[in-house]
Backbone as ProteinMPNN parsed JSONL, in Angstrom:
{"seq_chain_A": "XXXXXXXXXXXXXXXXXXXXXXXXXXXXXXXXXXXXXXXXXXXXXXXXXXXXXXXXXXXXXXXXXXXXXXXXXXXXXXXXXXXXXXXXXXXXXXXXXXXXXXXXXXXXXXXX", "coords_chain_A": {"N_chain_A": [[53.457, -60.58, 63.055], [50.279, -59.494, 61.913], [48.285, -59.93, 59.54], [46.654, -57.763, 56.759], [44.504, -59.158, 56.213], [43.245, -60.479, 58.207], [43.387, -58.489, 60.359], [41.42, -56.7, 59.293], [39.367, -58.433, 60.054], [39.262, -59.087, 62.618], [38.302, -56.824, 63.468], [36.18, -56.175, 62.863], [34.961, -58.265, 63.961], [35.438, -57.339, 66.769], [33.706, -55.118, 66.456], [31.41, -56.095, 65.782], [30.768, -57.501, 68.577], [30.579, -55.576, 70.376], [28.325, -54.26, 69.563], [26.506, -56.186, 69.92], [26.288, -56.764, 72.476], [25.39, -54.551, 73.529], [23.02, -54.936, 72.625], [22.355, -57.717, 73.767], [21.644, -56.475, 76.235], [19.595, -55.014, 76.145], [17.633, -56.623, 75.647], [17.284, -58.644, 77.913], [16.874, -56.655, 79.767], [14.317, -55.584, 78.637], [12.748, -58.382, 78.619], [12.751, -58.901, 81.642], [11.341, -56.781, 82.277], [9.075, -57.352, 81.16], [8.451, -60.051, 82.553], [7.705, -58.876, 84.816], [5.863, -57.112, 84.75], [3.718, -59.181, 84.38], [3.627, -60.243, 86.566], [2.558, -58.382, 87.815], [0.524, -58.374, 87.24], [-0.808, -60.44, 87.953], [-0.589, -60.512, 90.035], [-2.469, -58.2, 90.93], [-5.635, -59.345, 90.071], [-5.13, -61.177, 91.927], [-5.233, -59.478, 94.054], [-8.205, -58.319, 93.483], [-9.422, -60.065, 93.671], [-9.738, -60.906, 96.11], [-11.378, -58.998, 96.987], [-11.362, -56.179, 99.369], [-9.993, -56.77, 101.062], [-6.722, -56.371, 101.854], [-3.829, -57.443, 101.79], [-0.704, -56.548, 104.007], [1.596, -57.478, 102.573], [1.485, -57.927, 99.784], [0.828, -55.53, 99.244], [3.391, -54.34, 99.693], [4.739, -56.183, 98.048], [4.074, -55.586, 95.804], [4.909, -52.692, 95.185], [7.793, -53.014, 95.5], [7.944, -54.404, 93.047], [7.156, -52.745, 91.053], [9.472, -50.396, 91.686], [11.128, -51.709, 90.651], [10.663, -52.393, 88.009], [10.767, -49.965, 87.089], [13.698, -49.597, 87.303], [14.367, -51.425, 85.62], [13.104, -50.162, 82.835], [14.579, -48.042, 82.718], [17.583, -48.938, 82.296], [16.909, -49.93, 80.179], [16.444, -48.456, 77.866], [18.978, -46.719, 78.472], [20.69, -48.513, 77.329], [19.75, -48.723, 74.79], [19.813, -46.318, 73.365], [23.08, -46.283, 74.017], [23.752, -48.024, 71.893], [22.773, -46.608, 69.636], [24.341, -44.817, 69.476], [27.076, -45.406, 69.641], [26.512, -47.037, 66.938], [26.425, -44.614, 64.879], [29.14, -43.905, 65.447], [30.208, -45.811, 64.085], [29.544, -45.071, 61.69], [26.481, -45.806, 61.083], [23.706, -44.78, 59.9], [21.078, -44.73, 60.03], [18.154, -45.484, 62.185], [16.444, -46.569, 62.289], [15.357, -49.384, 62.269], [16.531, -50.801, 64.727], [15.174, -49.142, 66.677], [12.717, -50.578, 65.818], [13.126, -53.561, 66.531], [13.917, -53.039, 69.559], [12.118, -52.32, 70.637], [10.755, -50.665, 73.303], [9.003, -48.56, 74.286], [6.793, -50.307, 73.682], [6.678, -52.765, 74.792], [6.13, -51.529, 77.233], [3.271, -49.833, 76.647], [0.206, -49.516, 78.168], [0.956, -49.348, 80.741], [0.642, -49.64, 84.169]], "CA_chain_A": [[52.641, -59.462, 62.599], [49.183, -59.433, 61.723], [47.837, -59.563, 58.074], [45.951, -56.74, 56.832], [42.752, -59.57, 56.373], [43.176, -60.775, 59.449], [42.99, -57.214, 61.38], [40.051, -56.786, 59.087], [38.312, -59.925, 61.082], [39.228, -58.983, 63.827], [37.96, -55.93, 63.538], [34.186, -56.28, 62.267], [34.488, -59.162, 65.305], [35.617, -56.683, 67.741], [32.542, -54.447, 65.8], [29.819, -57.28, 66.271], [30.608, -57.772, 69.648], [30.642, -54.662, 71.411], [26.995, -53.976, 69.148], [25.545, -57.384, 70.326], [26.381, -56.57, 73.686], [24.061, -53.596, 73.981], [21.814, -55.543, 72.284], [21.944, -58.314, 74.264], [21.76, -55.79, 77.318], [18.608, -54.344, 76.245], [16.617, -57.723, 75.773], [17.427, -59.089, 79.197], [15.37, -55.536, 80.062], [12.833, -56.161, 78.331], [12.433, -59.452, 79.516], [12.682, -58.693, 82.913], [9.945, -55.908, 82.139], [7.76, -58.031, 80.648], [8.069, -60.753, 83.575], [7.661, -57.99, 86.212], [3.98, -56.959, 84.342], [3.038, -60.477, 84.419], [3.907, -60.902, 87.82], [2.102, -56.924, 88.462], [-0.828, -58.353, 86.409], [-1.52, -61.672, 88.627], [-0.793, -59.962, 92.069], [-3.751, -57.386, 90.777], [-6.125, -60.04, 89.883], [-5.418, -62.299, 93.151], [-6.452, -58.259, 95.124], [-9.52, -58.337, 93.056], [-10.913, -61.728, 94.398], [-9.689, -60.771, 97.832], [-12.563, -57.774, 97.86], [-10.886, -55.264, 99.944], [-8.806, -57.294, 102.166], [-5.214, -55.963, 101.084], [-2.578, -58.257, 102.537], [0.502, -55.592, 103.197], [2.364, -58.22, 102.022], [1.03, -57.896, 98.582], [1.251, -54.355, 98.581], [4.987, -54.239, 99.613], [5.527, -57.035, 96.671], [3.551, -54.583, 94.422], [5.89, -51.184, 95.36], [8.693, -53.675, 94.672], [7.912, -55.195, 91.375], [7.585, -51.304, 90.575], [10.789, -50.468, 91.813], [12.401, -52.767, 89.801], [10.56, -52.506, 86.894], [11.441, -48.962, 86.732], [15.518, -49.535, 87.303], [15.064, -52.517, 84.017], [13.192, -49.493, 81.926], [15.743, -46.175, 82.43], [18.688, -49.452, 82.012], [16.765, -50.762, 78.382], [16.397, -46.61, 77.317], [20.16, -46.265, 78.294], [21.454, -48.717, 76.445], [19.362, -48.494, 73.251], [20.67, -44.762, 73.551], [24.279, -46.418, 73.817], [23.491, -48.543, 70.948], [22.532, -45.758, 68.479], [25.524, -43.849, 69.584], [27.58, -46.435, 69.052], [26.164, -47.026, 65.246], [26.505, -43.547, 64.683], [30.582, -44.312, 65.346], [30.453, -46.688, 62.779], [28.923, -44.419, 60.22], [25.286, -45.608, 60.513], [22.842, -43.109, 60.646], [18.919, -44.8, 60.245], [18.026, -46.152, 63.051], [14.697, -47.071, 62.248], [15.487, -51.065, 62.516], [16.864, -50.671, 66.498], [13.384, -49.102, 67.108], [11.657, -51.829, 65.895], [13.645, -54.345, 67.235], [14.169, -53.238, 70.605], [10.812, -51.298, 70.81], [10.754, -50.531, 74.39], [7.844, -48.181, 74.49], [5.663, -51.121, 73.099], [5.863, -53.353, 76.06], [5.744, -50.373, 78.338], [2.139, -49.482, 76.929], [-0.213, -49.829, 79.442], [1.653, -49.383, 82.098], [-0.061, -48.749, 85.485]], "C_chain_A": [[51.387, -59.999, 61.901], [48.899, -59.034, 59.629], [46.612, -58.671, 57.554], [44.247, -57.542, 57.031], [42.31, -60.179, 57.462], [43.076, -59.772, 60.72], [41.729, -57.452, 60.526], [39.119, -57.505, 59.802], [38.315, -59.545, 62.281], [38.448, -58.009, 64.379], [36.632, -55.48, 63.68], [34.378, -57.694, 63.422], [34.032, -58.307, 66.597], [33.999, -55.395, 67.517], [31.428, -55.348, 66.449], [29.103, -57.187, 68.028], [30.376, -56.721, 70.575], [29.019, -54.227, 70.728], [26.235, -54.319, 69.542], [25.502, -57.348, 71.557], [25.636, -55.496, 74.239], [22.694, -54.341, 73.474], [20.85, -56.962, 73.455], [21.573, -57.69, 76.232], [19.946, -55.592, 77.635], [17.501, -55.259, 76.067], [16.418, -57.936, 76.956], [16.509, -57.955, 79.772], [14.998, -55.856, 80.051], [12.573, -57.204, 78.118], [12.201, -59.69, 80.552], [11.398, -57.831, 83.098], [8.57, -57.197, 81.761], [7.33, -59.1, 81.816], [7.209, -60.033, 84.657], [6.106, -57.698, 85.629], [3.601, -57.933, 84.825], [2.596, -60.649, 85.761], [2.838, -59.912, 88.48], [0.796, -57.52, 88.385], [-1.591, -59.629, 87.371], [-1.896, -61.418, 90.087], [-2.071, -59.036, 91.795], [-5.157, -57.841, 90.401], [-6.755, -60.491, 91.367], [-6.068, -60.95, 94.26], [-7.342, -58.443, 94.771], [-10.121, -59.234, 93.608], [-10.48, -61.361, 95.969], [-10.558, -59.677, 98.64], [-11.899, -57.123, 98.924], [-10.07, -55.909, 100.997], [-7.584, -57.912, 101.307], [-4.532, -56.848, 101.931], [-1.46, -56.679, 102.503], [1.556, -55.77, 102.617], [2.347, -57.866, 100.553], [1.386, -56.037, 98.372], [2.457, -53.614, 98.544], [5.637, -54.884, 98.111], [5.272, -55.797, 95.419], [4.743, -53.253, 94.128], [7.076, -51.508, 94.453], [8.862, -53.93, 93.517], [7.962, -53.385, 90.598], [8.504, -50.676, 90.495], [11.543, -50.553, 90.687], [11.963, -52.803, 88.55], [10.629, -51.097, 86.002], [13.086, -48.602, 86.735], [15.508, -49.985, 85.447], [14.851, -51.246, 82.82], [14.235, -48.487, 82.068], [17.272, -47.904, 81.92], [18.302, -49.662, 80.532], [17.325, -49.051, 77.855], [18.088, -46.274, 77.376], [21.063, -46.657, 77.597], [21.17, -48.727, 75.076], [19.988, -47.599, 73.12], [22.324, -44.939, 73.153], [24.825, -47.409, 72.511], [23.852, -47.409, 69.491], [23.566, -45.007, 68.573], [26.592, -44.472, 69.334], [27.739, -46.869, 67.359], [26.529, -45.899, 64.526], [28.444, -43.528, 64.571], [30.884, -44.682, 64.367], [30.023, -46.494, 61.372], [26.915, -45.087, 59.881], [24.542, -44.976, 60.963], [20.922, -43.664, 60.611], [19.24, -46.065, 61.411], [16.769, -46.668, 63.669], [14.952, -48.529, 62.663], [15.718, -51.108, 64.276], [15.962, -50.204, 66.95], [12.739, -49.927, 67.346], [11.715, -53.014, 66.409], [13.56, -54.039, 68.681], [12.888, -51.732, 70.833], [10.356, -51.628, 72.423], [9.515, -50.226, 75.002], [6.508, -49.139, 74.406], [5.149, -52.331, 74.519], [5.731, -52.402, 77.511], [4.164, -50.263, 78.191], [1.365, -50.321, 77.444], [-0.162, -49.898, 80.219], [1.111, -48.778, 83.459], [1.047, -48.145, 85.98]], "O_chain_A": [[51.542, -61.046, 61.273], [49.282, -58.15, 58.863], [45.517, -58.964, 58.034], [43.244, -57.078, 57.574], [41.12, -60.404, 57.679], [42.759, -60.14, 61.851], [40.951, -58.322, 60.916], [38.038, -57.0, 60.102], [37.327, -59.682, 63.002], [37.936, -58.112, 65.494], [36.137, -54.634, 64.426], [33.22, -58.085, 63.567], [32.987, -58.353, 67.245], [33.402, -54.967, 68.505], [30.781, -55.168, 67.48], [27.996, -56.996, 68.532], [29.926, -57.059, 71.67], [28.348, -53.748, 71.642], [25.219, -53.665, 69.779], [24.545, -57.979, 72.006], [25.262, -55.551, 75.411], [21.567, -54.235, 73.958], [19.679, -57.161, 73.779], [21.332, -58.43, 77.186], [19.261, -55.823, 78.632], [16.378, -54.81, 76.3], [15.35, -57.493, 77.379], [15.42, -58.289, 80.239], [14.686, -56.669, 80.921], [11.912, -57.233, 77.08], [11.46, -60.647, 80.777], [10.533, -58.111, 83.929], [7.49, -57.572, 82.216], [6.141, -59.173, 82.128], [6.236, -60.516, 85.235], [5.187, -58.203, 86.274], [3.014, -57.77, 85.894], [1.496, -61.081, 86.106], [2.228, -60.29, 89.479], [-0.038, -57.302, 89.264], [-2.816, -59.705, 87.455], [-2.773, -61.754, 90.883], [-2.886, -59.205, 92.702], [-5.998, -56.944, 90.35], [-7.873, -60.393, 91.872], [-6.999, -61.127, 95.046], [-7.988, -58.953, 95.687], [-11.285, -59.19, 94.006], [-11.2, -61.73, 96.897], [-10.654, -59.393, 99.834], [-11.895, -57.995, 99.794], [-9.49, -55.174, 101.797], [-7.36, -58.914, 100.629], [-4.967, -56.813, 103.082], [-1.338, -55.92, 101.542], [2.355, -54.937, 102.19], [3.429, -57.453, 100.135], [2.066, -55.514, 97.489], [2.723, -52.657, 97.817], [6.511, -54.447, 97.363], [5.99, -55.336, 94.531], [5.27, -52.989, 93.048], [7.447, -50.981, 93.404], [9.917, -53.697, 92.928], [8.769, -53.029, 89.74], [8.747, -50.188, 89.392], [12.281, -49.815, 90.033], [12.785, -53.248, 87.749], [10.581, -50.992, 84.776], [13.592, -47.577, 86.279], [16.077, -49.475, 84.481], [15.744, -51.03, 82.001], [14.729, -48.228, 80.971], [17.925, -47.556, 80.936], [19.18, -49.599, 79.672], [18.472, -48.713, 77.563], [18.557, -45.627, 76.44], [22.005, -45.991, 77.167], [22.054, -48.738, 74.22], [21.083, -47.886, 72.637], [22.899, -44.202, 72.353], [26.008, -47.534, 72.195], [24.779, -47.412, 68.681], [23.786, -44.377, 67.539], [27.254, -43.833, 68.516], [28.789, -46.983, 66.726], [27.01, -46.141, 63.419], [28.943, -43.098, 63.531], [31.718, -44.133, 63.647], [30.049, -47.204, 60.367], [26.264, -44.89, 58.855], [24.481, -44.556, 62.118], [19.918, -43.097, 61.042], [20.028, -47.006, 61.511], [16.299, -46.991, 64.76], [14.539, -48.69, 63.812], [14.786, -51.554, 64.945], [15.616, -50.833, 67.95], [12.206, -50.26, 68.404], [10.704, -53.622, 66.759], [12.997, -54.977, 69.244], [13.023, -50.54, 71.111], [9.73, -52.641, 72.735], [8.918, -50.919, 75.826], [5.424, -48.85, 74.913], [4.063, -52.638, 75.011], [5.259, -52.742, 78.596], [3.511, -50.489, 79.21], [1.5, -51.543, 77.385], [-1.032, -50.462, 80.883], [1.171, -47.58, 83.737], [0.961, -47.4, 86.956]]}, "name": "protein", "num_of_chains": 1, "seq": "XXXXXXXXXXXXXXXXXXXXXXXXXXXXXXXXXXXXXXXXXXXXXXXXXXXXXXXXXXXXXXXXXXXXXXXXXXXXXXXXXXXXXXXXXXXXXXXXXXXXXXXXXXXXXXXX"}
């Protein structure tokens, strides 16, 4: 049998981990977002010097990188969402810090 300070540990472990796991959900996003700009931002460049001769190559990659960089945002938004709902379980209620931390909207602006 288990000692009451030893469930305790286990407990605020079993706590950590299922927290850090949305957390670490919603970086990998927005990491992936932020690559996928980069990547939006160089392919829109290399059109510019190409003066009107579109490859459709380039503009398939482009659709794509859009695609996909709209799956990573609705996945960051769902799990911040599952985050705060989550906290809210555990009795916390400001959730100003998980904003600022995993401020989603921030590398969104600008978004073509």
């Amino acid at each position: 049998m288990l000692s009451k300070e030893t469930l305790n540990d286990e407990i605020l472990k079993e706590i950590a981990s299922v927290g850090g796991g949305y957390g670490r959900k919603i970086e990998y996003c927005m990491e992936k977002i932020k690559r996928i700009k980069r990547a939006l931002y160089y392919l829109e460049k290399r059109l510019k010097r190409e003066k009107g001769k579109i490859p459709k190559l380039s503009i398939r990659l482009s659709v794509s990188l859009r695609k996909k960089m709209k799956l990573y945002k609705e996945e960051a938004f769902k799990y911040r969402y599952y985050l705060i709902i989550y906290r809210e379980s555990i009795g916390l209620t400001n959730h100003r810090a998980v904003y600022e931390i995993y401020n989603i909207e921030k590398i969104l602006k600008n978004e073509s």
